[in-house]
KOLTI-431511 format. One record per residue (C-alpha): residue number from 0; x, y, z. Coordinates in steps of 0.1 Angstrom, whole numbers, plus 5000, padded with zeros to 4 digits. Layout:
resi,east,north,up
NUM,X,Y,Z $
...
***
This chain:
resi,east,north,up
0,5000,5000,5000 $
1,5028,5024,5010 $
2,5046,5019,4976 $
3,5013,5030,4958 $
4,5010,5060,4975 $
5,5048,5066,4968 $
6,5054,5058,4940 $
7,5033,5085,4919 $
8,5044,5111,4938 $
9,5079,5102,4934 $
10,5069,5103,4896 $
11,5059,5135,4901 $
12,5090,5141,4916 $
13,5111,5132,4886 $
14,5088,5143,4862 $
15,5095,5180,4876 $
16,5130,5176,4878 $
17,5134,5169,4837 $
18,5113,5194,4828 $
19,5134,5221,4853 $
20,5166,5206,4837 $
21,5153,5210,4801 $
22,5139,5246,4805 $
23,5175,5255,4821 $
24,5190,5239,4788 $
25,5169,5254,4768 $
26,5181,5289,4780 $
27,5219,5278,4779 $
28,5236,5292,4745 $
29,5272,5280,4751 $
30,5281,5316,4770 $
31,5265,5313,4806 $
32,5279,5280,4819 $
33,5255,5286,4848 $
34,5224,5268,4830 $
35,5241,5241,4815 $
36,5258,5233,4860 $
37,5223,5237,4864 $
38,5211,5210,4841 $
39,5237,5190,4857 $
40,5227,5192,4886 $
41,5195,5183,4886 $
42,5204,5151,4866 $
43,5228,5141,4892 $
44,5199,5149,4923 $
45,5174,5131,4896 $
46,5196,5096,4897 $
47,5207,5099,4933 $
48,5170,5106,4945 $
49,5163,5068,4924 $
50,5189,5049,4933 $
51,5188,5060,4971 $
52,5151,5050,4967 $
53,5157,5016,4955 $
54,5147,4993,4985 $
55,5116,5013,4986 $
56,5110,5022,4949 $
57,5127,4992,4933 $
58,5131,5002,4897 $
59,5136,4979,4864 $
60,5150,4984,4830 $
61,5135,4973,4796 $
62,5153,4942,4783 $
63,5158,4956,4744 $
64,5182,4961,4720 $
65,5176,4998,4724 $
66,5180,4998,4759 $
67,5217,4984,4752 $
68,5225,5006,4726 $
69,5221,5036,4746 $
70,5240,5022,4775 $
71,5269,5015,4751 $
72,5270,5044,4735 $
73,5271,5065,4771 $
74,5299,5044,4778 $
75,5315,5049,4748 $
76,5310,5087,4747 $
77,5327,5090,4788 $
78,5355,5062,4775 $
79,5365,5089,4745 $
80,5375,5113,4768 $
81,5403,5093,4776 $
82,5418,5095,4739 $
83,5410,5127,4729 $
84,5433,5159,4719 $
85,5421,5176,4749 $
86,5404,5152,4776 $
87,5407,5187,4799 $
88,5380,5200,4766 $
89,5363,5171,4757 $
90,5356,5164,4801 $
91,5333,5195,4796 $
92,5314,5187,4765 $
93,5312,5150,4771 $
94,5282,5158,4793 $
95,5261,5173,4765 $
96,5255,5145,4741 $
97,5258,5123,4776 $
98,5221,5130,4780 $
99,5203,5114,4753 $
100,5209,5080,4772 $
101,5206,5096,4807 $
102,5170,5115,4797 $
103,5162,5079,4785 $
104,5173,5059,4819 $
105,5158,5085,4837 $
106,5120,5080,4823 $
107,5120,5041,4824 $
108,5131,5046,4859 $
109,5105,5069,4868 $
110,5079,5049,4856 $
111,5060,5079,4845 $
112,5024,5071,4838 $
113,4997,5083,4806 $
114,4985,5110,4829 $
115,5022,5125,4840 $
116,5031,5119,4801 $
117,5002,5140,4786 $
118,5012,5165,4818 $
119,5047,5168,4801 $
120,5036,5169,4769 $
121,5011,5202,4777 $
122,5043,5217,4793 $
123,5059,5208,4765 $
124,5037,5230,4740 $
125,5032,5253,4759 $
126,5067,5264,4761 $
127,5067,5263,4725 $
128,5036,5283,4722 $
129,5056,5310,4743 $
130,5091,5306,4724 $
131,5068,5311,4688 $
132,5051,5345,4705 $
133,5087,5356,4714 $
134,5101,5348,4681 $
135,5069,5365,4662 $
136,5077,5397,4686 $
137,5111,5395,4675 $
138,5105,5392,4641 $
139,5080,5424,4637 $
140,5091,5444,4667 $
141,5124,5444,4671 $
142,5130,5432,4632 $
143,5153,5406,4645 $
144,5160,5369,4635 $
145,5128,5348,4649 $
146,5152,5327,4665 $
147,5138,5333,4703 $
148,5160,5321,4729 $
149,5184,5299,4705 $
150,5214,5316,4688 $
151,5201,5297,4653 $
152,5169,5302,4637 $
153,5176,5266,4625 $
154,5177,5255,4664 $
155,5140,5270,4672 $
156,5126,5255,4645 $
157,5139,5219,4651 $
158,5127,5222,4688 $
159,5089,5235,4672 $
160,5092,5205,4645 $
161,5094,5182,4673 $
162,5065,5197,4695 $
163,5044,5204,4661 $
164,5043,5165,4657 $
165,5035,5158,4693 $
166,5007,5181,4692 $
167,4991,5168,4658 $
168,4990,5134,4674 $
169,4975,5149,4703 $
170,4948,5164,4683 $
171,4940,5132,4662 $
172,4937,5112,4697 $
173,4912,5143,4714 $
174,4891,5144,4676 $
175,4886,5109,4681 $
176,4878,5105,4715 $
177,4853,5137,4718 $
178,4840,5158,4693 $
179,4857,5192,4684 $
180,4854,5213,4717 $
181,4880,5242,4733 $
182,4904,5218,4743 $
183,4907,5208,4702 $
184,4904,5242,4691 $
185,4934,5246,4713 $
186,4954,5221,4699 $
187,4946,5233,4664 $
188,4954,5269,4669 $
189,4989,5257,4686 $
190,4996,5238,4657 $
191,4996,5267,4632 $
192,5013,5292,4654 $
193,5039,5268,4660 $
194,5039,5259,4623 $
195,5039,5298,4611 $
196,5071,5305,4632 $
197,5089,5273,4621 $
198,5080,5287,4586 $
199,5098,5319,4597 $
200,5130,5304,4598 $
201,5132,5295,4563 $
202,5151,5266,4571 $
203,5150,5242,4540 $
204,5156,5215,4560 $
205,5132,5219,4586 $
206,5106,5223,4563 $
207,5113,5194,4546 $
208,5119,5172,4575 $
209,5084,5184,4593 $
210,5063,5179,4562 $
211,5077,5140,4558 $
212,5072,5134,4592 $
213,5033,5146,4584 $
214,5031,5131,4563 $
215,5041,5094,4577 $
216,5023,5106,4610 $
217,4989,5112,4590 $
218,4992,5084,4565 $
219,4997,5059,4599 $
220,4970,5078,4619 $
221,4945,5078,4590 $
222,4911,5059,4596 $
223,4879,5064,4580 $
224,4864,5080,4615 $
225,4893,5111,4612 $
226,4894,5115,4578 $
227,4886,5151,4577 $
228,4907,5161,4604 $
229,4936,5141,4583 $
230,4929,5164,4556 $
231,4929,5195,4583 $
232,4960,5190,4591 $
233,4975,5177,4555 $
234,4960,5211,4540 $
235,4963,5236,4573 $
236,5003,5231,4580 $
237,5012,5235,4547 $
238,4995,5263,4533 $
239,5006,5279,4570 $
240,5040,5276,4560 $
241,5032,5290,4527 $
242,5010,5326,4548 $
243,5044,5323,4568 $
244,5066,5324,4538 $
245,5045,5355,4522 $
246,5053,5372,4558 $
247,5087,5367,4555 $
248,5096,5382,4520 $
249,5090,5348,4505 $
250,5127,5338,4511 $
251,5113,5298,4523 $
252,5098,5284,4487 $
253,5128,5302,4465 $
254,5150,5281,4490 $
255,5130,5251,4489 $
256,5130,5250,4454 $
257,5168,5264,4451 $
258,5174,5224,4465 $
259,5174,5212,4430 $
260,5205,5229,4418 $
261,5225,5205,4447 $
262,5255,5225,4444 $
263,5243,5258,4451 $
264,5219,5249,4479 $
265,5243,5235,4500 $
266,5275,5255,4491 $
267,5284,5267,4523 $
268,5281,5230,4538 $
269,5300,5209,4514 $
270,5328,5233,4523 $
271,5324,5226,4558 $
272,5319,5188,4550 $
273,5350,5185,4526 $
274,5374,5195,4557 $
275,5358,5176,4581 $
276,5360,5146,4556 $
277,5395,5152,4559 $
278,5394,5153,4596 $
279,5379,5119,4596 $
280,5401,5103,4575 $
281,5427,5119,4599 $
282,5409,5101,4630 $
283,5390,5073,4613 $
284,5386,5053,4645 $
285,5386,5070,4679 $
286,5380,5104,4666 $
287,5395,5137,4681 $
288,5375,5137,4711 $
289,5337,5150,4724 $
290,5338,5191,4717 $
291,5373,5195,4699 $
292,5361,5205,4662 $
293,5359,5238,4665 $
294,5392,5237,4679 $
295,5408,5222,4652 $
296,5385,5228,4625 $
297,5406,5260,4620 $
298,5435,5240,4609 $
299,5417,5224,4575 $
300,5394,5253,4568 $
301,5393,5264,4536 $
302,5399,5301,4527 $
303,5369,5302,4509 $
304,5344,5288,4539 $
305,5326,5320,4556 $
306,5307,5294,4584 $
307,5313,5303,4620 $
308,5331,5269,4619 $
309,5317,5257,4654 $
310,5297,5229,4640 $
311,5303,5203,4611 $
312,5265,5211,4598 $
313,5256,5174,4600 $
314,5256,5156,4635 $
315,5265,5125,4619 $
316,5296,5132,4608 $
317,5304,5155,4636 $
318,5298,5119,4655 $
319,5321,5100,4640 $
320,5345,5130,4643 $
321,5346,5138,4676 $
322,5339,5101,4693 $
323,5354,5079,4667 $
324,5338,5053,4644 $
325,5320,5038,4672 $
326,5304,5063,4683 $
327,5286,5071,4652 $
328,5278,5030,4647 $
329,5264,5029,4684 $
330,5240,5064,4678 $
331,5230,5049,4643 $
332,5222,5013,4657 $
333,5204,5034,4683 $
334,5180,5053,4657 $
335,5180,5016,4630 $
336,5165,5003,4663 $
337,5138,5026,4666 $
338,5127,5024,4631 $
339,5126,4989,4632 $
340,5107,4986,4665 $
341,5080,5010,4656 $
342,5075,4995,4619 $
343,5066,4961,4638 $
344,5049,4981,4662 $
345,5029,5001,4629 $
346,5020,4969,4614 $
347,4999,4953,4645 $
348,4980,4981,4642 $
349,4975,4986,4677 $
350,4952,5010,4697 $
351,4980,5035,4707 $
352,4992,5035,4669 $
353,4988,5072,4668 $
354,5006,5084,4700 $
355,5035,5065,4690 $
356,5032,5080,4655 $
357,5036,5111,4664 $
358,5066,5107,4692 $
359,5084,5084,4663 $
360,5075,5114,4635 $
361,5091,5136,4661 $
362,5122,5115,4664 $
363,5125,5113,4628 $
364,5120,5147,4616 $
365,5149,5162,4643 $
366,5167,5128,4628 $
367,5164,5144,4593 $
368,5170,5177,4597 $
369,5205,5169,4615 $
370,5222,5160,4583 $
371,5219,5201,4578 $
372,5225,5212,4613 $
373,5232,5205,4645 $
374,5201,5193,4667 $
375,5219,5166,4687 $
376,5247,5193,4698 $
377,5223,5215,4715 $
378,5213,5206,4749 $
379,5175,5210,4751 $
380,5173,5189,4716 $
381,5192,5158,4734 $
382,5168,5159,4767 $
383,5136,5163,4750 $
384,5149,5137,4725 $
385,5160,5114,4750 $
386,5129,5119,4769 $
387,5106,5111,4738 $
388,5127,5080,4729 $
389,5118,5068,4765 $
390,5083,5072,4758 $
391,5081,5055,4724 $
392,5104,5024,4739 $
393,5075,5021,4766 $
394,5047,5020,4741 $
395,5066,4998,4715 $
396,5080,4974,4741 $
397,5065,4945,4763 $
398,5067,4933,4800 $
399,5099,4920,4797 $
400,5117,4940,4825 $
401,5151,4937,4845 $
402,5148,4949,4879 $
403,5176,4969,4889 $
404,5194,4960,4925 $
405,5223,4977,4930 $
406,5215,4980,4969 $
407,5214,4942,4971 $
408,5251,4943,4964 $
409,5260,4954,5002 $
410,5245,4963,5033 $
411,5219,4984,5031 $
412,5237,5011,5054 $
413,5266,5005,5034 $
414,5252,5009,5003 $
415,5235,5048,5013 $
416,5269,5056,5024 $
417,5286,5050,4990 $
418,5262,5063,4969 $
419,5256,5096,4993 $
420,5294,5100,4994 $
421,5292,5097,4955 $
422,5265,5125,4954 $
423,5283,5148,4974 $
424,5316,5148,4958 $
425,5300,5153,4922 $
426,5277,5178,4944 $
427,5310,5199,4953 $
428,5326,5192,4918 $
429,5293,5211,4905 $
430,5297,5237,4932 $
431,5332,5247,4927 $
432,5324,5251,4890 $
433,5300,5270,4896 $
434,5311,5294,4922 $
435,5345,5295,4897 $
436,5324,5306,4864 $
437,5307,5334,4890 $
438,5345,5346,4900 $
439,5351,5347,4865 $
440,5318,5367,4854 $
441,5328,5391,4886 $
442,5364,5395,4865 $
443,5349,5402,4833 $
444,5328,5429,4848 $
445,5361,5443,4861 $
446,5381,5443,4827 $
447,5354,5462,4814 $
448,5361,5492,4840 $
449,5397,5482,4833 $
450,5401,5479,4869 $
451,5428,5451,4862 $
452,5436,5445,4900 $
453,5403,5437,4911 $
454,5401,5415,4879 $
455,5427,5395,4890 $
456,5417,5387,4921 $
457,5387,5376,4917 $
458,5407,5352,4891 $
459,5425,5338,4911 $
460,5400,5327,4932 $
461,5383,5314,4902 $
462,5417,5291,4893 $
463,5419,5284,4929 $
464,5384,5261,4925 $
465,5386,5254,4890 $
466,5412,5263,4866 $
467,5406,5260,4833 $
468,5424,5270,4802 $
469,5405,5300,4788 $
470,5404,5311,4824 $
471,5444,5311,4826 $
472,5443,5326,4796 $
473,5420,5355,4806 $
474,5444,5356,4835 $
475,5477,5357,4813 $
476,5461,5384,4790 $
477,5453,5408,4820 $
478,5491,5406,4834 $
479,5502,5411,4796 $
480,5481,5445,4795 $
481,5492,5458,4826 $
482,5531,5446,4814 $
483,5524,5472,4787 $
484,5514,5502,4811 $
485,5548,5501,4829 $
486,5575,5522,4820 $
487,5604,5509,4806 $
488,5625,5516,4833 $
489,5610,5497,4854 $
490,5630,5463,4846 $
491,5625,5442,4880 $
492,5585,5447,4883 $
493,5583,5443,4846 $
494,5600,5411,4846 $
495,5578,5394,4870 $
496,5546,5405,4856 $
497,5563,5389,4823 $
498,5575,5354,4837 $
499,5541,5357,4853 $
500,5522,5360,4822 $
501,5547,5334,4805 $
502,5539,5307,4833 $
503,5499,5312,4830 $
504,5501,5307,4789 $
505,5523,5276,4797 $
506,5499,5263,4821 $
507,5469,5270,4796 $
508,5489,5255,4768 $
509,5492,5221,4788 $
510,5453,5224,4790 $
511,5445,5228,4757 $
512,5471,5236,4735 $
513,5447,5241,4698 $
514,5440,5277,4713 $
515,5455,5302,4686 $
516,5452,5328,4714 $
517,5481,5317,4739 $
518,5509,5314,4710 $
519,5497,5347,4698 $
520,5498,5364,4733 $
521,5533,5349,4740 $
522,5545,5362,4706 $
523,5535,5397,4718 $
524,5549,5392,4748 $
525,5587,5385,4734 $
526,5583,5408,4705 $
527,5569,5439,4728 $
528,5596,5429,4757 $
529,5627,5415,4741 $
530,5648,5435,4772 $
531,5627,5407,4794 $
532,5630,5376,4776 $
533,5662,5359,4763 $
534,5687,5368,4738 $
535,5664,5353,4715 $
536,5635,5366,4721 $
537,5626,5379,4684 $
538,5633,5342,4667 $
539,5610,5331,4698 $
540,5582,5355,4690 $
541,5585,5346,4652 $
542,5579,5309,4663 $
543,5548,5318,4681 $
544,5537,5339,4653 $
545,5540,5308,4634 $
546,5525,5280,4650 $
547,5490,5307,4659 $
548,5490,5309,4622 $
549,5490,5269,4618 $
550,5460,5265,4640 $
551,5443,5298,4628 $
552,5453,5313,4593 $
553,5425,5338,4597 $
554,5445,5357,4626 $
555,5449,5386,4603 $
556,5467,5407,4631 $
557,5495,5379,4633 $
558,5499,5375,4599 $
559,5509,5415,4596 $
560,5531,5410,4629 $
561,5552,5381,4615 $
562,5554,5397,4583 $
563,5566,5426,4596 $
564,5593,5413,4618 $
565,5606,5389,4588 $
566,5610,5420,4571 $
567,5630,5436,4596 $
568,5652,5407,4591 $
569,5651,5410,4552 $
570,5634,5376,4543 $
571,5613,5400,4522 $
572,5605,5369,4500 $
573,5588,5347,4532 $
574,5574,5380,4542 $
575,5552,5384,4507 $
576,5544,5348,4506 $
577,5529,5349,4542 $
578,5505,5383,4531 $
579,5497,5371,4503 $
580,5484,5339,4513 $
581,5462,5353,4540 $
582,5446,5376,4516 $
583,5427,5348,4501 $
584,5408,5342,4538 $
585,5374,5351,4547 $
586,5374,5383,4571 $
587,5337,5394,4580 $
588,5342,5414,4605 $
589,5379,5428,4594 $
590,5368,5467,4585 $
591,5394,5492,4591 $
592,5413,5471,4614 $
593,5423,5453,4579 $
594,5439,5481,4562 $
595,5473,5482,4579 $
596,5475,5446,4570 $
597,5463,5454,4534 $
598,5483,5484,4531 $
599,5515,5464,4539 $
600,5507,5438,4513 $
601,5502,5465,4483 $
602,5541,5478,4498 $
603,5556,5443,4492 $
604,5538,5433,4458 $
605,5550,5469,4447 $
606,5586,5461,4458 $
607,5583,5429,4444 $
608,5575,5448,4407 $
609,5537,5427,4410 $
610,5523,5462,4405 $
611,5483,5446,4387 $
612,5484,5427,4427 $
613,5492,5462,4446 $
614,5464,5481,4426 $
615,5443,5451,4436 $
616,5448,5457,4471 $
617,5446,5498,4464 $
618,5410,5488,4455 $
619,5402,5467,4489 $
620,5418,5498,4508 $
621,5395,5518,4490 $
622,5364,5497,4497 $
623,5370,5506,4535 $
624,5382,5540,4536 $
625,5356,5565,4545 $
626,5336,5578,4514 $
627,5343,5619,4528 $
628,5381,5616,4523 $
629,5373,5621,4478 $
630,5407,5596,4476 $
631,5405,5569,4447 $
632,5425,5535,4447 $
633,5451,5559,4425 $
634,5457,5579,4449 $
635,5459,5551,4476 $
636,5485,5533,4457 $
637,5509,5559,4453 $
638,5508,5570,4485 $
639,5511,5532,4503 $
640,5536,5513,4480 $
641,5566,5536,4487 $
642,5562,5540,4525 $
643,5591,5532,4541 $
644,5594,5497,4566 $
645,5595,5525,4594 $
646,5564,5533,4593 $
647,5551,5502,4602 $
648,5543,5489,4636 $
649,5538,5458,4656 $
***
């Protein structure tokens, strides 16, 4: 009697707990690490609250090829930290695609009924009825991208794809149950406000992948009791789509139907997906570890790719990239699974047919639309994925449970001990984080007032609980401006502050040594100091000049700065080759900060008699000077190609 009472309350429980983890995902954007401790955190309270619970709440496992896949691939993704390029990196971003499975484990052990499910899925939409009202306000208020909380346009539609599907099922099971009443009308009107703002996005893929998935979801659904409502929905989402692409300078149909000139479309990916081919074949097997691409994407980038390069643009390859062949086979046996289990499921025709059409629609439309983008790299994608795979694996499956008895394995007493002390540690791990990003955010604030001292001590309490390398770096970067402050005479404080800064970059280096950043700061710092460093101290900084421009050939500023000082040392040659090959790059942002760099390269092409090049660059000077100062490229060119190597700077 006791465990009845309990266990829908502890249900409850847990049911509360995903959905506070998923909305503090949903709000994490890579930049406040806050959310994404937060996420953790409740995961970690989530499976101690369970497994503390087990001699009162025993809790089983579904005995299924699914179930095993996902295990093995959450072991396989913590194992890959241990071979990666950076396991300091890859032991902060391992936890992001770790909770797929741990969404999963999490509601089978819950044992979450059909009334906390339908509770969920109401929360569920109507989150994504307030994200589409933000995005809308966005879009004709503040004329920004209708991308809502999300960074990418692409993300919010994905997550609305996924809720658009749930909520059509939902509406086919209310039709046929009742007759059409406010609760429908609801349901309806959520459906085409979700679907308008999806539209908004103009995200071929997404499209594409939500009408398919409608597609299979009405065609299983169909009966001869709904078939008006089939034909609602087969006739209301598309042409909603279509109101939303007239809305939106009708940008969405001139994409869609850009898809059949294949080259074209997808330009901007195949350049991504070319270099990360390379990176594969690079790391075929055990890939270079869970969140280094954009780290070393920068390395294979093409000059001609103009992507922010933090994501491969198709999760499947990122997959294999980051955690190896095996990874990739495990999460692709994962989703095989699922299609297989719900076609034998489909062709039973059972009475629950259409609620696991539209959770398996779901799955397969944010399945789809990840060979464009990057749904299963985004935290509240993976949970509410993970969460909906759980869900369809309790529909499709049978009785055939394993109960779960850790606790058995000791004394009871014993047992609470090990897993408390377990909790707590992680608990403090969590903490210090935490309390660490807060130091850091308290710093940031300070560099802003340029109030360096108070900066760095609230930095080094931040290292002092958790040290990481962009914090070292931050760290190294402060002592490096204040270096630059001091007068010259001042040799004894100066040289502190620089074997300081040198022992901070070192110790950031042995973190993570793909940052571009800490061989560009320590070529400043021997190039700016060479009365501090050693009697080498210009080859040095032309070393660290070098390798930042190996792992990031779009660091304009270093480019000019090891040009420069291999022109001071007459390898005018090297020099011309080095300026000329990062002309080709892709700036975006460069604007006037590029024309010293530019104005050097017209200089060396001119002393090297390539006089068509120099009047090439004349005209990119040109471009960026302001349009009051009446000079032409002409002008430009005589004035910059005689300049004497004075009159340049580091």
């Amino acid at each position: 009697m006791n465990n009845i009472k309990i266990l829908p309350a502890r249900s409850s429980l847990i049911s509360i707990a995903l959905l506070i983890a998923w909305l503090s995902a949903l709000f994490f954007t890579g930049v406040d690490y806050r959310l994404l401790l937060l996420t953790q955190f409740v995961f970690l309270l989530t499976y101690f609250y369970i497994f503390f619970n087990l001699p009162k709440s025993p809790i089983s496992l579904t005995r299924n090829y699914l179930s095993l896949f996902l295990f093995l691939f959450w072991v396989w993704f913590l194992l890959s930290v241990n071979w990666s390029e950076s396991p300091h990196i890859s032991r902060h971003n391992v936890f992001i695609l770790s909770l797929l499975p741990a969404s999963f484990f999490v509601y089978q052990f819950a044992k979450i009924n059909d009334a906390g499910w339908r509770n969920i899925s109401l929360f569920l939409i109507f989150i994504a009825c307030a994200l589409s009202i933000h995005a809308i306000y966005q879009q004709y208020a503040l004329g920004l991208s209708p991308s809502s909380v999300f960074i990418n346009r692409n993300s919010l539609a994905a997550l609305l794809n996924i809720i658009i599907l749930l909520t059509c099922s939902r509406y086919l099971i209310a039709i046929n149950s009742q007759k059409i009443n406010l609760s429908t009308l609801l349901l309806a009107a959520t459906i085409l406000l979700m679907t308008f703002v999806s539209g908004l996005s103009k995200s071929r893929g997404a499209s594409l992948s939500l009408l398919i998935a409608l597609a299979i979801l009405l065609f299983l659904a169909a009966k001869p009791s709904n078939r008006k409502h089939i034909m609602f929905l087969a006739l209301v989402v598309p042409i909603t789509l279509f109101i939303s692409d007239i809305f939106s300078d009708a940008k969405l149909f001139s994409r869609l139907s850009s898809m059949t000139d294949i080259e074209s479309s997808g330009a901007n990916r195949f350049v991504i997906w070319q270099q990360a081919w390379e990176m594969i074949k690079d790391h075929p097997i055990l890939g270079i570890g869970p969140g280094m691409f954009w780290l070393i994407y920068p390395q294979y980038r093409l000059a001609s790719d103009s992507s922010g390069g933090y994501f491969v643009h198709n999760d499947y390859m990122q997959m294999w990239l980051e955690s190896g062949l095996p990874g990739l086979l495990l999460f692709l046996l994962i989703l095989i699974t699922i299609g297989v289990s719900f076609i034998k499921f489909a062709l039973n025709k059972p009475d629950r047919l259409t609620e696991a059409a539209g959770i398996f629609c779901a799955i397969l439309a944010v399945s789809m639309h990840s060979l464009f983008t990057f749904n299963f790299f985004i935290t509240a994608h993976i949970i509410i994925t993970g969460l909906f795979i759980g869900r369809l694996n309790e529909l499709l499956s049978n009785d055939n449970k394993v109960p779960i008895s850790l606790h058995r394995a000791v004394k009871p007493i014993i047992y609470k001990i090990i897993l408390s002390a377990a909790f707590l540690s992680l608990s403090l791990i969590l903490f210090k984080m935490w309390q660490s990003n807060e130091y850091q955010r308290v710093a940031n604030a300070f560099i802003e007032k340029n109030d360096y001292a108070s900066a760095e001590q609230n930095l080094l309490k931040a290292e002092s609980l958790h040290a990481n390398d962009a914090l070292l770096l931050t760290h190294a970067n402060i002592i490096y401006t204040v270096l630059s402050s001091y007068p010259k005479s001042e040799i004894q404080s100066r040289k502190l502050l620089f074997n300081k800064a040198l022992s901070l970059l070192v110790a950031s280096e042995n973190l993570n040594h793909y940052r571009s950043i800490i061989y560009e700061l320590r070529a400043w710092l021997y190039a700016k100091n060479p009365d501090l460093g050693p009697a080498n101290s210009a080859d040095l900084a032309i070393l660290n000049f070098k390798k930042c421009l190996s792992l990031d050939a779009r660091q304009y500023r270093i480019r000019y700065a090891y040009a420069l000082s291999l022109l001071r040392r007459d390898e005018s040659e090297k020099a011309l080759n080095i300026l000329n090959a990062g002309i080709a790059e892709y700036y975006p942002h460069e604007g006037k900060h590029f024309v010293p760099y530019l104005e050097l390269t017209l200089r060396q092409r001119f002393m090297h008699n390539d006089f068509n090049g120099a009047m090439e660059i004349a005209k990119m000077i040109h471009e960026r000077v302001p349009n009051n100062t009446n000079l032409t490229a002409e002008d430009i060119y005589d004035a910059v190609s005689t300049v004497s190597l004075d009159n340049y700077k580091l």
